[in-house]
N, C-alpha and C positions, 0 to 999 in steps of 0.2 A: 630451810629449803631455799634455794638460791633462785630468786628469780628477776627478771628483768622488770625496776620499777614503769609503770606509766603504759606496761603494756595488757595487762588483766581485761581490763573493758574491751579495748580491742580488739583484744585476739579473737570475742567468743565472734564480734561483730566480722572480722573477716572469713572465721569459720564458715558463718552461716552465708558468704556468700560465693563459699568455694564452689557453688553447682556453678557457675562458668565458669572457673579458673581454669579448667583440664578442656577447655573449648569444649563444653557440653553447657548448652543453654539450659533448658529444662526438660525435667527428667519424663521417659517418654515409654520406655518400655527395655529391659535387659537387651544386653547384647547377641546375634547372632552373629556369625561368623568367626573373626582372627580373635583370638583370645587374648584381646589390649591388655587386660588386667599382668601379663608377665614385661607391659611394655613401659610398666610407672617403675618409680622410685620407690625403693620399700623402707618400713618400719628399721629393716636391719641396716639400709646405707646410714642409720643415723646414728648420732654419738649416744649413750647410755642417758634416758631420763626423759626420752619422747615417749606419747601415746597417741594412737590414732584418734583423729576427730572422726564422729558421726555425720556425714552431708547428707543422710534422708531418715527420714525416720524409720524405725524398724528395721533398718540396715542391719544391726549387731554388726559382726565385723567383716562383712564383705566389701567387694572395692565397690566403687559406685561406678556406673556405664549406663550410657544410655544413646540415644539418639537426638542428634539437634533438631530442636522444632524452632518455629518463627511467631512467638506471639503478636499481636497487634502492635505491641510499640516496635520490634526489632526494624533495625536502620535498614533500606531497602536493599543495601548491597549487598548484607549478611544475609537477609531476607532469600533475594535468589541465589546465595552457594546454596543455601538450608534445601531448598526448592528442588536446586536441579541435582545435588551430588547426595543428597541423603545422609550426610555422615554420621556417625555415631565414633564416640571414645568415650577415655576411662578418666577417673579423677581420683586422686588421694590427698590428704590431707593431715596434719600432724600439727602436734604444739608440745611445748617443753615442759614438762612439768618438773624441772629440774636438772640442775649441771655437776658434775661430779670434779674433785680434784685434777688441775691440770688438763681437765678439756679447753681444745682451743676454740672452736664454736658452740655456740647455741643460740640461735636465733630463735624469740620466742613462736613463730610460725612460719610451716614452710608447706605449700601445695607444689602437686605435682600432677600434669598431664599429659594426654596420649590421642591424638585421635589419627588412626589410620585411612588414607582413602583408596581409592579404587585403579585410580591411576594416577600419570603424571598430569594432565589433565586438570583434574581435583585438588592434586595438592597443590599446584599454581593459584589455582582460585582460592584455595583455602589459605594459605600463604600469604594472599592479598589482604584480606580481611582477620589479618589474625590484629591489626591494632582495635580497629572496630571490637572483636572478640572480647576483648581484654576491658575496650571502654564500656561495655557491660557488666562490668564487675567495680568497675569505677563511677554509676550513675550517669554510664555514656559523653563521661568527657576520655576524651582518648588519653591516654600516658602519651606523655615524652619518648621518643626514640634518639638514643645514641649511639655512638660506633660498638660494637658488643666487644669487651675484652679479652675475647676469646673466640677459635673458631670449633664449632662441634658438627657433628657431618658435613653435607654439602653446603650447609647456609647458615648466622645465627645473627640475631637479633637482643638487643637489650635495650629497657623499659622502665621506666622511672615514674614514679606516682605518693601522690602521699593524699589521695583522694581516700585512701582506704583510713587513716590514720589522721582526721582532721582535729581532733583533740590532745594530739600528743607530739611527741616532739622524732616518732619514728617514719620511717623510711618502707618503701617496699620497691623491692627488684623482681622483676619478669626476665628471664632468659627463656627465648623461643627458640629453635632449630628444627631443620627438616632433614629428614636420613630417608633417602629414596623417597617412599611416596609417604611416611612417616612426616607428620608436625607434633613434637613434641616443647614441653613448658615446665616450666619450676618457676616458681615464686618461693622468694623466701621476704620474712619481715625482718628488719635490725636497725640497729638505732643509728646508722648512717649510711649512705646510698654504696659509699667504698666498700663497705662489711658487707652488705648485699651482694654488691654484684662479684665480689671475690669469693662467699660462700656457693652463691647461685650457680659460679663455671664450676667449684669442685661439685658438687650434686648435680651438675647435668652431666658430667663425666660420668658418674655411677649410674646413670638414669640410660646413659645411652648406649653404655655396656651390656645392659638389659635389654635393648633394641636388636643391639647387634647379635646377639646368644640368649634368645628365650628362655628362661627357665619358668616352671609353672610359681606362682606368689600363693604360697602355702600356708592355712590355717595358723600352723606354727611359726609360720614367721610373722604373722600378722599381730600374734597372740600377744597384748599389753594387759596383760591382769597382775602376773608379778612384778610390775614397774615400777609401784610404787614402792615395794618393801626394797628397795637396792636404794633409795634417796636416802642420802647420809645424814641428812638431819631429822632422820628415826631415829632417835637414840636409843631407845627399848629392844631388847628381844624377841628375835618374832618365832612364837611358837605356833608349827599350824602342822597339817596332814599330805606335803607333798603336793603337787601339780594334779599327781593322780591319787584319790584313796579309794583302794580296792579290799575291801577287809574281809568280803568273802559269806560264807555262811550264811547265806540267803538274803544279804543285804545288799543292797545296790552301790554300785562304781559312783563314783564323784568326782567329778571334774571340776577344778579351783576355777573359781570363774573371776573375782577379783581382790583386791585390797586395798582399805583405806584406810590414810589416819588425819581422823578428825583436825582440825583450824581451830587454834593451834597445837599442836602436840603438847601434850601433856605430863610428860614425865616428872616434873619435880610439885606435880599438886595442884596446877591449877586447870580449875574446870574447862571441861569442852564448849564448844560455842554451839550453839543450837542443835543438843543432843539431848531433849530431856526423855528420849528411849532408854537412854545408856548412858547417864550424864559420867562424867570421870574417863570415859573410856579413851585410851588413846590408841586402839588399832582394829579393826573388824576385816576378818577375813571374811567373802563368800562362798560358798561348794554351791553344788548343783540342790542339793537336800538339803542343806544347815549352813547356818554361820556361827562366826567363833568369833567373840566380844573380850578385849583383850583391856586387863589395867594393869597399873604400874601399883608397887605396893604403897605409894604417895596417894594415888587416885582414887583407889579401892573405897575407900571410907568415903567418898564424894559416894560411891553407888548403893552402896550398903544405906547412907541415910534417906536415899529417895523410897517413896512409897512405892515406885516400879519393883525396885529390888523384891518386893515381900511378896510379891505376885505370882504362886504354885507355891512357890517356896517357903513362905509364910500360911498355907491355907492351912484349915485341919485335917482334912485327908489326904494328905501328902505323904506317902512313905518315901525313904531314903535309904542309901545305901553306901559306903562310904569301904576305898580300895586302894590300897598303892597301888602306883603307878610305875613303870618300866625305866622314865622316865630318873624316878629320885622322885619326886612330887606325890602328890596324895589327891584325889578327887572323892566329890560326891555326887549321885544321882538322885534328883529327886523325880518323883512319879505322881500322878494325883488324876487329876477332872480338871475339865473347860472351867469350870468352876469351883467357887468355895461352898461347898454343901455344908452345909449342917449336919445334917444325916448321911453317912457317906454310900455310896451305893456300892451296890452288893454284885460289882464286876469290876476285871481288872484295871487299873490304869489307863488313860489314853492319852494321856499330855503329860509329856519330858522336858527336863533341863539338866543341866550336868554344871558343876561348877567344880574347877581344875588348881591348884596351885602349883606349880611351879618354875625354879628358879626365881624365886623372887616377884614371879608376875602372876597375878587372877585373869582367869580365863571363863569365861560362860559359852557353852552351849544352848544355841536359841534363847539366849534371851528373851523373856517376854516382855511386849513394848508394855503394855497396858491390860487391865483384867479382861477385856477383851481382845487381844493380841498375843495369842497365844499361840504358837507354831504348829504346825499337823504336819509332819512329813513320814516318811520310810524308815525312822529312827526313833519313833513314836515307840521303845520298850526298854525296858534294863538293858539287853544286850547290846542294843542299836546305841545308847547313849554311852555302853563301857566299850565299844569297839571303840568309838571317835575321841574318849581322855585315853586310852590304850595308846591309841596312834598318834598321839601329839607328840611331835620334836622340833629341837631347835635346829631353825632354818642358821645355814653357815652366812657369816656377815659376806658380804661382794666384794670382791677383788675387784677392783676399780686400772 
């Protein structure tokens, strides 16, 4: 996985302090009125191998908006726009989780902001205080202002700081610009102030194209769950159930919600790092109802020797069931109790797992972490467990 040394700690520490990046101080209540959210920079302006950051908790993937308030510390000037204009705008934020062949950027973090106001009025005063703005994201020491590189609607501004980045040896660029009664902002990080402010004018190009022609910033375009299975140093095959598994027959729709492969990837045998769920494993997808725990046939035998593995699958009243597969591959279901009885009871099944081979790779259904971690979902039967190895295929490698 390719990623920019020196910048890991960082990055999370700039994340968490994007709630003023987008000129929103703290978060105050959702937005009413112009729908700022079509006026940010999206997930899709970026090169392949970003994901959105979270800036609130609970968020999931929506954009963050809110309203500027004025806490006791904010500096008196920003104090009265907060006061007298009311503004509220939208923030987004992203990081690189990785760079593909022949991309020519990837800065490991880049925010981006919007905050519309009411008049011209507003946006002169907002205008005024957008360094103040910015110095609350820097512990209230203001950034450096220079001539901006470029011009993007009626006015633009460039910003220099490495207040964000005091342990490391990178850079961060602010590009501010006003379009009508619009102040818009992109921040990007890189490992020199030239890299910045030459990525930061191409992304405010895209940013203010979306200014100028609203379109709505749709779920699906927001959606980073298959982002990581397109990082080229997966070397494994990703076997999973499509974006959407609909299999029908009274079983419920599932929506892939993410994927991940364990630190470090493991393909040639050696163990995952702080995985004793699933030691060996080098890929876990999640659905809305199940997930799919994926090893290489190097790693297989790391999971098979853990006492996890034996857990349903090893009890005494566990029946099993064993099918090809559509696939080329062969699976089995195993069936049982929350527990290992001794005495098995005298009713059907209620806790499943399915284990899958093929192409070369072992796959589990719901894995169980521990004899107490045993899954309950909507797939809790034979059929529920042979719909989901039914529907396993191999995801096509990314054209990059």
């Amino acid at each position: 996985m390719a990623r920019v040394s020196g910048w890991f700690r960082w990055r999370f520490v700039a994340l968490a302090a994007l709630a003023v990046l987008g000129l929103v101080a703290v978060a105050a209540a959702r937005t009413a009125g112009p729908n700022q959210t079509q006026l940010i920079l999206r997930l899709s302006d970026l090169p392949p191998g970003y994901l959105n950051a979270a800036l609130q908790e609970e968020q999931n993937d929506e954009t963050y908006c809110a309203r500027l308030t004025d806490p006791e510390d904010t500096p008196p000037k920003l104090a009265r726009f907060v006061r007298r204009f009311h503004p509220r705008g939208c923030i987004g934020g992203y990081y690189s989780l990785y760079t593909v062949p022949g991309q020519e950027f990837a800065p490991p973090v880049v925010g981006t902001g919007v905050l519309v106001l009411d008049s011209g009025r507003a946006t002169d005063a907002g205008w005024a205080v957008v360094p103040i703005l910015l110095g609350r994201l820097l512990h209230d020491k203001v950034p450096r202002e220079l001539p901006a590189p470029v011009k993007i609607g009626q006015a633009t501004r460039l910003f220099h700081s490495k207040a964000l980045n005091r342990k490391s040896d990178g850079t961060t660029s602010f590009l501010v610009w006003r379009s009508g009664n619009t102040i818009a902002n992109v921040m990007v990080g890189a490992d020199s102030f030239a890299e910045g402010d030459r990525i930061a004018a191409e992304l405010a190009s895209r940013q203010q194209a979306h200014i100028q022609h609203p379109t709505p910033y749709t779920g699906a375009e927001r959606f980073d769950g298959d982002v990581p299975l397109d990082d080229p140093s997966l070397e494994v095959p990703v076997y999973w159930l499509g974006l959407n598994f609909r299999p029908g027959h009274g079983l419920p729709s599932n929506r892939f919600f993410d994927g991940y492969a364990p630190q470090p990837y493991a393909p040639t045998g050696e163990s995952s790092i702080g995985l004793e769920e699933a030691p060996g494993s080098v890929l876990g997808l999640r659905y809305y109802n199940f997930h799919v725990d994926s090893w290489s046939a190097q790693t297989w035998p790391l999971y098979l020797e853990a006492p996890v593995s034996h857990v349903l699958t090893g009890w005494h009243c566990t029946e099993t069931r064993t099918l090809a597969l559509p696939s080329g591959g062969s699976a089995t279901i195993y069936g049982g109790y929350r527990r290992n009885y001794k005495r098995c009871p005298d009713k059907a099944p209620t806790a499943f797992t399915a284990r899958a081979e093929i192409g070369g790779m072992h796959l589990v259904v719901n894995a169980p972490w521990s004899p107490t971690d045993i899954f309950h979902t909507p797939y809790d039967s034979f059929a529920g467990m042979e719909a989901i190895v039914r529907g396993l295929q191999l995801r096509p490698k990314p054209v990059y």
